[in-house]
C-alpha positions as CSV (number, residue, x, y, z in Angstrom):
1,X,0.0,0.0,0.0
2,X,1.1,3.6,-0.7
3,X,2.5,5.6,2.0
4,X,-0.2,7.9,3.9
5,X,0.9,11.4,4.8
6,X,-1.1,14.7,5.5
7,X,-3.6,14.9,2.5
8,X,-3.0,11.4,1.2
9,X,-5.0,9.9,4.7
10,X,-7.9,8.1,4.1
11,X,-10.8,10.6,5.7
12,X,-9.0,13.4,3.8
13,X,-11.4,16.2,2.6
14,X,-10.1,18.7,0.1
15,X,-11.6,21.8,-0.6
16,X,-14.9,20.7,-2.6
17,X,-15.8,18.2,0.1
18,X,-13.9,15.3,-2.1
19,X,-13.0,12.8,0.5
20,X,-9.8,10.1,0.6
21,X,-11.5,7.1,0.7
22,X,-7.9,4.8,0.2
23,X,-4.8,4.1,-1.6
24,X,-4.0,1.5,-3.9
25,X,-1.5,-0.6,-5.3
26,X,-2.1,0.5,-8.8
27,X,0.5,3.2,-10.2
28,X,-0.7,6.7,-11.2
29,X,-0.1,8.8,-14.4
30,X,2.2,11.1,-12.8
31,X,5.9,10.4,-11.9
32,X,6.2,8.0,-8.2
33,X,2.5,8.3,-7.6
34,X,-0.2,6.0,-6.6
35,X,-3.8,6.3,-7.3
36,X,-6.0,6.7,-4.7
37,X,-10.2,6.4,-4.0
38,X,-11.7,9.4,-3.4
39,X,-15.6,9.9,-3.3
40,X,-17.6,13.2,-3.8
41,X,-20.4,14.1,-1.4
42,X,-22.9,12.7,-3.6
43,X,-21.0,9.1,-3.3
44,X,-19.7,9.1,-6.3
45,X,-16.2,7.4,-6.6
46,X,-13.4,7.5,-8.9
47,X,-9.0,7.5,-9.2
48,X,-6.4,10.2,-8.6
49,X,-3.0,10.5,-8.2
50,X,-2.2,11.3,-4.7
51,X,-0.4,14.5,-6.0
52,X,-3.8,16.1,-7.1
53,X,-5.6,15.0,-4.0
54,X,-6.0,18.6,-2.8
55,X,-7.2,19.7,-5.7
56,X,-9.5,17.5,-7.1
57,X,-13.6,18.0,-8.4
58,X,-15.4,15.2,-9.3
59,X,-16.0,14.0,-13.3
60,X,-19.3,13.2,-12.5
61,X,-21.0,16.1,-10.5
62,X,-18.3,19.1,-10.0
63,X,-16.8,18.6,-13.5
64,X,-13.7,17.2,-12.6
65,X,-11.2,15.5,-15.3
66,X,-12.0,11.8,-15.7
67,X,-11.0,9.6,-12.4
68,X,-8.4,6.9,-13.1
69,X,-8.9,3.5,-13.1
70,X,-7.6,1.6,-10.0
């Protein structure tokens, strides 16, 4: 399992109420990341790289870039 640290901690919520659900084994798009589950207030769940954890909108309901797959 990926390291967690600060905003990488499952329970996580970024700044549109995105939440850090967990980390996976399953390599990210960018360079040494992992991608982690994150779900959107309306429980909607999808991939990200745990460098865009902070930052990240939903694809479904916030229109947020497509999750990745994990």
């Amino acid at each position: 399992m990926a390291r967690s640290r600060g905003t990488t901690v499952p329970g996580y919520v970024n700044k549109h109420g995105v939440t850090v659900v967990r980390g996976t084994e399953t390599p990210g798009t960018d360079h040494g990341q992992y991608v982690y589950v994150m779900r959107c207030p309306s429980d909607h769940e999808f991939g990200a790289n745990g460098s865009d954890l902070w930052q990240r909108k939903c694809p479904v309901c916030q229109g947020g870039r497509p999750g990745l797959c994990y």
